[in-house]
N, C-alpha and C positions, 0 to 999 in steps of 0.2 A: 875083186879081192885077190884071186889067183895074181893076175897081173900086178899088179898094185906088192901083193907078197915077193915075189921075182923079181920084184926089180925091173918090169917089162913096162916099160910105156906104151898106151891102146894107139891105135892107128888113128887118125883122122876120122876116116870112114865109121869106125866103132863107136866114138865120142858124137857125134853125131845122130849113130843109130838109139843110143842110148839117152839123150838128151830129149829126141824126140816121141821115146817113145814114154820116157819119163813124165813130160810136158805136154806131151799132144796125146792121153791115156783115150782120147774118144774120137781123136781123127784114123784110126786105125780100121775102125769099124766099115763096115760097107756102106752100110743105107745110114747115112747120117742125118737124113730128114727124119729116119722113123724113131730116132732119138730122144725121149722125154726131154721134157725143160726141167723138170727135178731133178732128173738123172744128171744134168749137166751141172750142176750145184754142190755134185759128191764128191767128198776130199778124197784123198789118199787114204789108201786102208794103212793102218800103223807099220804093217813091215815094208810098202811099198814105199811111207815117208821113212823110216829107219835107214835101206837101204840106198835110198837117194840121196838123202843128205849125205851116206858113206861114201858116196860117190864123187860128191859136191866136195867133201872133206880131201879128198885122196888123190883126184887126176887133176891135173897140172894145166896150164892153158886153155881153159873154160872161158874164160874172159875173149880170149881172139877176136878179129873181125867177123871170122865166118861164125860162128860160136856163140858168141854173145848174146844173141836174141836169144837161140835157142836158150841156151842159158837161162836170161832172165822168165822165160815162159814158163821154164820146168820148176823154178823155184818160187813164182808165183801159183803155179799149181799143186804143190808140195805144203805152202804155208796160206794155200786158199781160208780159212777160218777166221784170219789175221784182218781182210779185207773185206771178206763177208758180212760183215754185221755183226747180229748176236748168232755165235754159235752155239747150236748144241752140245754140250762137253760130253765128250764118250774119249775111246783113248787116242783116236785118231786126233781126233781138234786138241784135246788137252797135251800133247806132245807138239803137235805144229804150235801151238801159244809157246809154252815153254820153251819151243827153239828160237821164234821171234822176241822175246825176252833178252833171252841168252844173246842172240847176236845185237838187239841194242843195247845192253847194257857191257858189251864188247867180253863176257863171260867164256871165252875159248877152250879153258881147260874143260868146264863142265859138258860142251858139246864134244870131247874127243872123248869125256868118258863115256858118253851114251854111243858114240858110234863105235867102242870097243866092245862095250856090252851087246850091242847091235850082232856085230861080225863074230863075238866069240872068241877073238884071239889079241892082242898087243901090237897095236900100230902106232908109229910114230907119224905124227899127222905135225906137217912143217906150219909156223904161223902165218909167213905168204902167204899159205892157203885160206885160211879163216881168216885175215883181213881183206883177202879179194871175195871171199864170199861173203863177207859182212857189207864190202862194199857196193856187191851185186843187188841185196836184198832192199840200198836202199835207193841204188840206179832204178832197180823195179818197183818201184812207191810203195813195196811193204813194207819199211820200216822209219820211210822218210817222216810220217807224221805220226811222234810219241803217244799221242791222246789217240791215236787209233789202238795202239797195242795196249795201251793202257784200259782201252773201254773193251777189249776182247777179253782182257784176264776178267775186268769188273762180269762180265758175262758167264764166265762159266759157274755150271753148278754142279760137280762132282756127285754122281749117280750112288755110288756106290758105300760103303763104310768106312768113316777117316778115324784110323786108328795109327798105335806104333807099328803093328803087323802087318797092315794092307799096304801096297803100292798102290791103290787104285787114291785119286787125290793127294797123292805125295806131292805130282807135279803142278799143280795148280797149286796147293799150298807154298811151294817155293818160288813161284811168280810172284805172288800176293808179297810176301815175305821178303823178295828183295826190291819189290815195286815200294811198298812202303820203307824201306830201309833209306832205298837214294831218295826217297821223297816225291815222287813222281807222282802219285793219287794225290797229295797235297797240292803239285805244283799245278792240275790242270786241273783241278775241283772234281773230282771223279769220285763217285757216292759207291762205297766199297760196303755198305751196313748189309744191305740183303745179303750179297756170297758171303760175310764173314757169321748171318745170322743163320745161314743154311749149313754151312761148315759144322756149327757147334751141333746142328741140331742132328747130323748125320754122324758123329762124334762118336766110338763107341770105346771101350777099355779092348788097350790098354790109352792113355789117352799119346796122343801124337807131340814129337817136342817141337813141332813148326807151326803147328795151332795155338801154344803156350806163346810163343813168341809175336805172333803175327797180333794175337789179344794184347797183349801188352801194350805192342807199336801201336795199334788202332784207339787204346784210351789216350794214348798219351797222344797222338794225333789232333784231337779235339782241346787238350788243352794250354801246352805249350806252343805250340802254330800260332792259336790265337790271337798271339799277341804281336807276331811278326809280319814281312811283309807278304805273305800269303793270305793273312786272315778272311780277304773276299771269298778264294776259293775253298777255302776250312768252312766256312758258314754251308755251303753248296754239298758239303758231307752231312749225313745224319748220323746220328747217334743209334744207339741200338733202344727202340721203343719202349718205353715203360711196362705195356701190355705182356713185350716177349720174356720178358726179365721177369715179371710177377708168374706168367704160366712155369716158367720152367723150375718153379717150388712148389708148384698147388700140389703134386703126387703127395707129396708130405702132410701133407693136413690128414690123408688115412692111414698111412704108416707111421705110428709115433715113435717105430724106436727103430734102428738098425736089424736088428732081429727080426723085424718081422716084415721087414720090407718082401714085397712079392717078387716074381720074378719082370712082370711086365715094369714096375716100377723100378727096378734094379737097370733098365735100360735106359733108365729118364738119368739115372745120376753125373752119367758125364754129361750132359747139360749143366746140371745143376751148377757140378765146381766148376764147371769154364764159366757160366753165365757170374758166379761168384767171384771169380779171378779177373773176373772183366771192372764188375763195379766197385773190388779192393784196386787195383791198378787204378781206376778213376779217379777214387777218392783219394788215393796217393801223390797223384799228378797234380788233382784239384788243390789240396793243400800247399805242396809245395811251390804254386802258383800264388799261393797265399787266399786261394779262393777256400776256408774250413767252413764245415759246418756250423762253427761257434761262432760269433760276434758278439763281443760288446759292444753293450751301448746305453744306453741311460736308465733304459727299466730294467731290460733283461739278455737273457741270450738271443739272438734268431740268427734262422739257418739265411744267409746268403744266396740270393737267388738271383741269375743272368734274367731268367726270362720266367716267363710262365712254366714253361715247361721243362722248368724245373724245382717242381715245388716239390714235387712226390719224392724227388730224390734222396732227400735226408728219414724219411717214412718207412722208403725202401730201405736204407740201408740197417733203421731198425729193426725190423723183421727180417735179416738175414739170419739164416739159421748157423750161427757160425762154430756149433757145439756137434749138431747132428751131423754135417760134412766133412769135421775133422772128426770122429768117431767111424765115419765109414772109410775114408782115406786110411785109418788109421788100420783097418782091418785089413783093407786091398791095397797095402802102400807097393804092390809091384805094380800096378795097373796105373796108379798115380804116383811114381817117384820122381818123373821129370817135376809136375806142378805142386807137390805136398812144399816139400822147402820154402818156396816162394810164396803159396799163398799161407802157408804157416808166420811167417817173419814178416810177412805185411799185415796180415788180420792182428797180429801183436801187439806193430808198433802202431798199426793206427785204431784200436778197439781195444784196447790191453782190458777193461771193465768186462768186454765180452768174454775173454778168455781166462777168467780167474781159478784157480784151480779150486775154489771150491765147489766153484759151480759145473766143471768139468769132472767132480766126482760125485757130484747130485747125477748127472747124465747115469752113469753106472747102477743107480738104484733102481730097481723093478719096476717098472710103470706101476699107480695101484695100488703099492705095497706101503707102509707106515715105515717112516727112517729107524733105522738106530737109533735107539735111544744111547744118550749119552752117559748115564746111572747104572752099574750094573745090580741088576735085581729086577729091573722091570721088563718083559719081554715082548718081542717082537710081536703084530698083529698083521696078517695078510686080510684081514675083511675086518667088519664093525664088530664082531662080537670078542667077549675081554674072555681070558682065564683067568678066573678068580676073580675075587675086587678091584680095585683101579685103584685102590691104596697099599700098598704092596712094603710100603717101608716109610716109617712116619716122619723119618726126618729127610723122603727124598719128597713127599708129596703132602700138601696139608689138604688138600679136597677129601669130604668126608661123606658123599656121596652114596649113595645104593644105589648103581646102575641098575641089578637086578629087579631092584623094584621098579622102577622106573622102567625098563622094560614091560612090565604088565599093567603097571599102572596109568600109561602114558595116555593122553586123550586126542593126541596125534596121531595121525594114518602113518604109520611106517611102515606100510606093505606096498605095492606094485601102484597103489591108486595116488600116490604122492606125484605121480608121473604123468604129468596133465596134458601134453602137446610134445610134438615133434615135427622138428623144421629142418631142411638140410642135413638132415642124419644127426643131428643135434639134438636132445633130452631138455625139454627146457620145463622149468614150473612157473606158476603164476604168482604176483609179483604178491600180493594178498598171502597166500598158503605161504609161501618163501619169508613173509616176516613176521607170523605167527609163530611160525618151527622157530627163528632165529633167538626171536623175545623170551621166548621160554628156554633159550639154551641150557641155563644153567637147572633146570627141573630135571627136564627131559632131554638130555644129551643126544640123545641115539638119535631123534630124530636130525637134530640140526647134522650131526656124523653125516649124516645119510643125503644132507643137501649137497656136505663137502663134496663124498666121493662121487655125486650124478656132476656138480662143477669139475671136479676133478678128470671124470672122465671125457668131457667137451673140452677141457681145456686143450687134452692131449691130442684131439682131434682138428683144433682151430690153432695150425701154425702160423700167429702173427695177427688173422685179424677175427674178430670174434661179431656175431651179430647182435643187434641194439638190443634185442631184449636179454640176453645171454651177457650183455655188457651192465645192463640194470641190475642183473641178479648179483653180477662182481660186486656193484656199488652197495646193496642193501648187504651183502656179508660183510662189505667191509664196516659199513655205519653201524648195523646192527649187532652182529657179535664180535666184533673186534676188542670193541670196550669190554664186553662180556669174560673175556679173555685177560683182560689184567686181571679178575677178582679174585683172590685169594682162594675160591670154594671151589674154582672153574675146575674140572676134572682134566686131568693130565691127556688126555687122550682125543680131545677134542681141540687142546693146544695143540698138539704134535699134529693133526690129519688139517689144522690150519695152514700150521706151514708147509706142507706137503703140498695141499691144491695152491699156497701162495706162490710158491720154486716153482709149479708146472704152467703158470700163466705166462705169456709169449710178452719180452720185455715192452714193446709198445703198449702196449694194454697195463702195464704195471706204473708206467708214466703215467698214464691216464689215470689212475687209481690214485697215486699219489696223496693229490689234496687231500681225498679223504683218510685215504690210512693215515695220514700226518696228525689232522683233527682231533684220530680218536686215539692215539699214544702218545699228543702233546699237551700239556699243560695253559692250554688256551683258552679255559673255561674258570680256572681256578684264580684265588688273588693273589695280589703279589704275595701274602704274609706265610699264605703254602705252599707257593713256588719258594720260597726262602727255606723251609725249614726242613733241618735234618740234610742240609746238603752243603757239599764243600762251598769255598767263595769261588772258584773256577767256573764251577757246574751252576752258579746262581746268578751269574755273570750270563751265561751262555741260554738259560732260560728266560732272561730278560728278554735278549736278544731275538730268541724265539717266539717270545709274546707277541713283539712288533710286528709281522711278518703278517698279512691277510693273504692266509692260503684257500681263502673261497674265493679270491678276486684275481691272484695272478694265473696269467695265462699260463704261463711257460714253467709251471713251478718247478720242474725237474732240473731247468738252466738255474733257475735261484740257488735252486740247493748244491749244485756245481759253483756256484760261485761261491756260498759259504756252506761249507758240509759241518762246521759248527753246530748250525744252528739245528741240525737233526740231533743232535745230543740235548737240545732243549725238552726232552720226552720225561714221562711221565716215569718214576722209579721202580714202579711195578715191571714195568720193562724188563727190567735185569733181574728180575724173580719168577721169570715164566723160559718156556721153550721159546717163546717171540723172539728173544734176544739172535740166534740164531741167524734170522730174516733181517734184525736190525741190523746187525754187523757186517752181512752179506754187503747190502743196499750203501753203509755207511763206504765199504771198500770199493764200491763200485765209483760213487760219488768221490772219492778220493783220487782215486785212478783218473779219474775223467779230468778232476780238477786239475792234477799236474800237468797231465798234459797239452789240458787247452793251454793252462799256466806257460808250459814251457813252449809250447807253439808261439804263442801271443810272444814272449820274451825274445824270441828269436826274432820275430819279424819289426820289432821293436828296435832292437838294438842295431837294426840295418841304419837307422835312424838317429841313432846316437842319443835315443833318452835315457836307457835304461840298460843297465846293464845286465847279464844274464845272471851272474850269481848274487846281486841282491833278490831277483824273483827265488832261486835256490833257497836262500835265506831265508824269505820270505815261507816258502813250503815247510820248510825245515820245525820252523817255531810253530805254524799251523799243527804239522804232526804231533810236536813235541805238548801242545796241549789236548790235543784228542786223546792222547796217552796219560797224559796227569789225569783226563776226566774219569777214565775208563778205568782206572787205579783207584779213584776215590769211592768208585763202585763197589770196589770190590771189600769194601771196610764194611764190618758189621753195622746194619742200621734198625734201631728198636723200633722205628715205625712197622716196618716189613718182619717185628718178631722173627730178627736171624738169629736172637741170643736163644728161643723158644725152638726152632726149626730149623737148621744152619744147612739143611740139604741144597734149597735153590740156591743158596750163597755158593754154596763149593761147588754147583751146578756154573756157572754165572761165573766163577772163577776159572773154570775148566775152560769156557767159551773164548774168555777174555784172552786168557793166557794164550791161546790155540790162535788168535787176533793179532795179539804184539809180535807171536813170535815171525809171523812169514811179517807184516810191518816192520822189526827192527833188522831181522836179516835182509832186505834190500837196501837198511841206511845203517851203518856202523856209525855215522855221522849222530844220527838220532839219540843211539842209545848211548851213545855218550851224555850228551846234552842232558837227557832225562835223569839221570842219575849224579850229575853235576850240580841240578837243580832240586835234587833229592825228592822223595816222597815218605811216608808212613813207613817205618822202620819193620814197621808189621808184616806186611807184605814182601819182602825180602826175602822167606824161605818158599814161599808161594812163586814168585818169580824164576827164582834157581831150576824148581823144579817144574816149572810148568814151559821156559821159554828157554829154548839151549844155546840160544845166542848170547845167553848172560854168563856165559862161559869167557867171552870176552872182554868182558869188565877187567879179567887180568892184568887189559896191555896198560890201563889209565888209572887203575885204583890208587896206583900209591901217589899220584897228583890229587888226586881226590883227599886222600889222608893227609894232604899238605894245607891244604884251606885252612881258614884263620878261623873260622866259627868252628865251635866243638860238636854244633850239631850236624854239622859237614862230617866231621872227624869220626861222630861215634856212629854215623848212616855209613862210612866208609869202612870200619871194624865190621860192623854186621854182616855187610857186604862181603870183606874177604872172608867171614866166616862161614860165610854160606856155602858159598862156592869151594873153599878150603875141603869142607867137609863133604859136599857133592863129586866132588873133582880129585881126591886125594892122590893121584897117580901123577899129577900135572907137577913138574918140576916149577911149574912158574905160582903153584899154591904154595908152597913151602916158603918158597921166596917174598912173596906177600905175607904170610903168616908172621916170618919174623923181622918184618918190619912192621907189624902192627904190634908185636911183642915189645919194636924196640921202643916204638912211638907209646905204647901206653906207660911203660916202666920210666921212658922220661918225664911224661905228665905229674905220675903219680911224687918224684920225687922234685921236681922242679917248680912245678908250674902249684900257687897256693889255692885254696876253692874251691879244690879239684873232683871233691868225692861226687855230686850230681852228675859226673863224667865216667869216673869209676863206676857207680852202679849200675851204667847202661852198658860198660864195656868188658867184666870180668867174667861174668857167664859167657860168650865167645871166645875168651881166651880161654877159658878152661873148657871149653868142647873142644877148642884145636889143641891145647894141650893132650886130651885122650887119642885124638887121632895122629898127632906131627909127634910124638917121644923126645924127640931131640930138643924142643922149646916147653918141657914139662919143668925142670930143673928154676928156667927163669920165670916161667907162669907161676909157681908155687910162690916164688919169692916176692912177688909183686902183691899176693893175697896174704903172705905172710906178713909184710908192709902193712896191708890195709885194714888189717882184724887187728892191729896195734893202734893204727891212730884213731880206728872209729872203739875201739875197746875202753873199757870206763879206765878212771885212773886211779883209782882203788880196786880190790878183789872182787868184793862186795858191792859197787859203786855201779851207778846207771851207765850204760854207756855214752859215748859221748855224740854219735853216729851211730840209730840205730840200724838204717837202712842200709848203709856200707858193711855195718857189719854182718849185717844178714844174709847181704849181698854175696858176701867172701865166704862166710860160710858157707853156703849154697853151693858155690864153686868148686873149696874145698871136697864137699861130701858126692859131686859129681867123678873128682878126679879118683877120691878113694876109691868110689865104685868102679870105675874100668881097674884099679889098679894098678896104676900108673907109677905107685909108689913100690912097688915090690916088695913086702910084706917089709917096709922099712917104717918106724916108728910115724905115727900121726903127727902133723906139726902143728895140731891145733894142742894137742894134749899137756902142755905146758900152760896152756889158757883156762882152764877148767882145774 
């Protein structure tokens, strides 16, 4: 270095001394017989390789005739690992790889940074020099044969902790990283699964950004290769085992929440997202290969499968927990900031059902604890027992129940002896006592409470797969008190801790469930003449459809209902009169979610083809939404079978739900809510909508297209409409401006168009509410009711009138405007009429 620093060029004599003592590190010795044969196998210690290569980097005429050998000796003793076989990776072999790397993939700058960092000081190292030494490495057969350097990186297994903060396997992860980059483990079939499956598993936070990268390369490796001219040596790589992927989630099944994750298990979790970031990248690649888990086909959906081994795949990706990894990322986003981003916007775009925010704010509720109730007046329950009655306010609950009696009077075990066996730290009951408790739910409540919370609690401990008899007792809750649960008398609190343990079962297991929950909320017992009655012609349409449907016989019913999620509004009306609605509407957005996008998948890989173009499928979704929106509207109208005119609580209950439904459905499609209100609904619901969904704020930009339609009942759903909103929104420059074109458009009716009063009397009560709020359009509002109290007015003093309902109508208006005052203590303008 001194030399080399100066400017001095070494002597002959020196380059020699150095060379050989570089390369010949064991002929120096005296007694070379008494020399182990292991000892002779020993590389270079890390500063003896450092320094050597600085050497090899820096003096000049290494190549010579006299030189040469030696040369080549000292550089095959320096990157001895290379040629070795499998070496042990420690940091001697893991640097001589990384230098053999670098010089065949002709990376020059990155070996002058390490011999700067070496020396400590800023050397200009000439490129001469590093292509005569690149050239030496492969004069001396270590670098001549690629699949030798290639099966030395496949070999190491970094000892130590692969994080952002260690050096220790940095270097090996940038072999790996740019071996797979040039393609090189593809080009000579080189099985890289074991170092990429030890990597993850030695992985610790913060996580490292050349492990993110290297997972990535490696899924995508198996599926776009495939198809090229490598594909023989791509088969000769394995994938990462089913077994190591399923172990690196099992910690989870005893920690149910973030919070309570232990410390030893808190070291498992970068496993987890790497092993997670491995199988979203897969199925990202797999897709875009056009290999999805969806297919149609004649019956139903099936997953797509190359071979055998890969059947579990689609099972696995069920059971990813993609709720509890983004809640802990979200905690430690410094430890995970290189991989949250990515695996956040691929778990999205390819699981978006997975990630719906309602069920990412279900995550936040206390393990255990009973939800929010949606009613205020009824209060929160941390265990089974009530404060007070469980009827608390009669028009929010019609069960008329005496739990307290029931408590004493119950002929059920509701103490510790309920609790028959225990399996795998699992709480399980016998299948006998489990539908005696259920049968009688509606007696004795507390006991069946008490099955939820023993399910509930196994549910939180079985992340993804549940065992067979723990899966029996899912099925007997659902057959048996599910139905129990629509009954009118069902106690509010035994609804609410249903849904509770329904949200905590692990999505696979709720597919499996399916058929049955479908059975006992559908109307597939009943005749057509009760599927008909008391229900719009939309919703009687869509239970037909529902009828058809053998969900004891389809295999795959979860892909059915993906393909028409209609047909889950085929359900029974009690539905939309309980806490179940909740579950249903979850399940309904799930199945929505899923359907667009197989939808839009499929459409794509369609139109490669030229059948089908993308935005008839759009189109197609489009009118799908726009009638799960009419059905779910026609809900919300009072129905005297369900006693809403008696009880109107679950109604505005069931209104609350809906509305909280359309609104994230219509704010992702402007398109939609156009549509729907184009197509109008029940005039009724119109003040319900304003204020329940805040995207109906945008009805501004297309109302007065809507006021233009030739039907008047277009015209008088379009007055209601700005009136609604006029009056919700009064600060909006773009209210005012609808307002008096609704003003202008009924005063032209009223004087133009003959017939007209059935028109009027649905439309002067909104002009006279935006009269008291807009002042500026009171002047023309009045005149237009002054108008209309004349022509419906008798034609005598004394005389019948001639329009009773116009007139009453106008009056009504009238006596709304007097009351704000709108007139300014200025003379009544009825008062000539009387």
């Amino acid at each position: 270095v001194l030399i080399r620093a100066g400017d001095v060029q070494p002597t002959h004599d020196e380059i020699i001394f150095w060379l050989e003592t570089v390369g010949g590190e064991f002929d120096v010795l005296t007694d070379k017989s008494a020399i182990d044969s292991a000892k002779m196998q020993r590389y270079a210690c890390e500063r003896t390789l450092q320094l050597g290569i600085s050497f090899c980097c820096l003096v000049s005429g290494l190549t010579g005739p006299s030189t040469k050998a030696l040369f080549h000796k000292a550089l095959s003793f320096l990157l001895r690992p290379v040629t070795s076989g499998e070496p042990k990776c420690n940091s001697e072999t893991e640097l001589a790889v990384w230098l053999s790397v670098q010089l065949f993939l002709r990376r020059f700058s990155d070996i002058a940074m390490i011999v700067r960092e070496a020396l400590g000081m800023h050397v200009t190292i000439h490129n001469s020099l590093m292509r005569e030494l690149q050239d030496a490495t492969v004069a001396a057969d270590i670098i001549s044969e690629p699949s030798m350097i290639v099966k030395a990186v496949a070999a190491l297994r970094p000892s130590g902790p692969i994080s952002g903060r260690e050096k220790r396997g940095s270097l090996t992860l940038k072999c790996i990283e740019q071996l797979l980059s040039s393609g090189n483990f593809i080009r000579f079939g080189i099985d890289i699964s074991e170092i990429i499956m030890h990597c993850i598993f030695v992985a610790e936070e913060p996580i490292n950004h050349l492990l993110i990268q290297i997972i990535q390369s490696f899924a995508d490796m198996h599926t776009t290769a495939t198809q090229g001219k490598f594909a023989p040596q791509v088969s000769r790589i394995s994938s990462i085992p089913h077994s190591f992927l399923e172990e690196s989630f099992a910690f989870m099944r005893s920690d149910s929440t973030v919070e309570s994750l232990c410390p030893m298990n808190r070291k498992s979790m970068p496993r987890a997202v790497l092993v997670s970031y491995y199988m979203i990248c897969r199925e990202c690649f797999l897709r875009n290969a056009g290999n999805d888990v969806w297919h149609e086909n004649s019956d139903s959906l099936i997953f797509k499968s190359e071979g055998a081994e890969e059947k579990w795949w689609s099972d696995l990706l069920t059971c990813l927990p993609f709720r509890f990894l983004l809640c802990y990322m979200e905690r430690h986003w410094s430890a995970y900031e290189h991989i949250f981003p990515q695996w956040l916007s691929l778990s999205f775009i390819l699981f978006p059902e997975r990630l719906l925010v309602s069920k990412i704010l279900d995550d936040s509720c206390e393990v255990g604890t009973c939800p929010e109730t949606n009613i205020h007046g009824i209060p929160r329950t941390d265990d089974l027992e009530w404060v007070g009655p469980d009827v608390l306010d009669a028009n929010i609950n019609r069960n008329k129940v005496d739990l307290d009696r029931a408590m004493m009077d119950t002929n059920i075990p509701l103490d510790s002896s309920l609790v028959v066996e225990k399996m795998d730290n699992s709480v399980l009951l016998s299948s006998d006592l489990a539908i005696l408790v259920l049968r009688r739910a509606l007696k004795e409540p507390l006991a069946a409470l008490r099955v939820l919370k023993l399910l509930q609690c196994n549910s939180s401990m079985s992340l993804g797969k549940v065992s067979g008899k723990l899966f029996e007792l899912y099925v007997l809750v659902v057959k048996e008190l599910l139905p129990l649960l629509l009954d009118l008398s069902c106690p509010r609190s035994l609804q609410d801790n249903f849904c509770l343990w329904w949200s905590s079962v692990s999505p696979p297991v709720k597919e499996s469930l399916l058929p049955d929950f479908l059975v006992s909320i559908s109307n597939l017992l009943a005749n057509n003449r009760e599927i008909d009655d008391g229900v719009g012609i939309m919703r009687s349409q869509v239970k037909h459809l529902a009828s058809q449907i053998d969900y004891q016989s389809t295999r795959h019913i979860y892909r059915e209902l993906v393909q028409q999620p209609l047909t889950l509004l085929g359900c029974k009306d009690e539905v939309f009169r309980t806490p179940l609605l909740s579950v249903f509407l979850d399940l309904l957005t799930e199945l929505l979610t899923v359907n667009r996008r197989v939808s839009l998948s499929a459409a794509s890989n369609i139109a490669k083809e030229g059948t089908l173009k993308q935005d008839e499928i759009s189109a197609a979704l489009v009118a799908q939404d726009s009638a799960i929106c009419q059905i779910l509207l026609e809900e919300c109208l009072p129905n005297a079978r369900l006693v809403d005119d008696v009880s109107p609580g679950p109604l505005l209950e069931a209104r609350k739900l809906i509305c909280g439904f359309l609104s994230s459905f219509l704010h992702m499609n402007p398109m939609l809510l156009k549509l729907i209100h184009f197509q109008g609904y029940d005039p009724r619901l119109v003040p319900m909508m304003v204020e329940g969904v805040p995207v109906m704020v945008q009805c501004l930009d297309f109302v007065q297209e809507l006021l233009q339609q030739q039907l008047q009942r277009q015209q008088i759903f379009a007055i209601i409409l700005i009136s609604s909103i006029a009056l919700a929104h009064p600060e909006l420059p773009q209210s005012l401006t609808a307002v008096q074109h609704a003003v202008a458009h009924v005063s032209f009716i009223q004087k133009k168009v003959p017939s007209s009063a059935e028109f009027l009397c649905e439309v002067l009560t909104p002009m006279a509410q935006c009269a008291c709020v807009f002042p500026t359009i009171a002047a023309e509002v009045v005149s237009i009711l002054q108008s209309c109290v004349q022509a419906a007015g008798p034609l005598v003093r004394s005389g019948p009138p001639r329009d009773p309902a116009l007139q009453a109508t106008a009056i009504s208006a009238f006596k709304q405007i007097i009351h704000r005052k709108i007139l300014f203590d200025q003379p009544a303008p009825l008062a000539k009429f009387f």
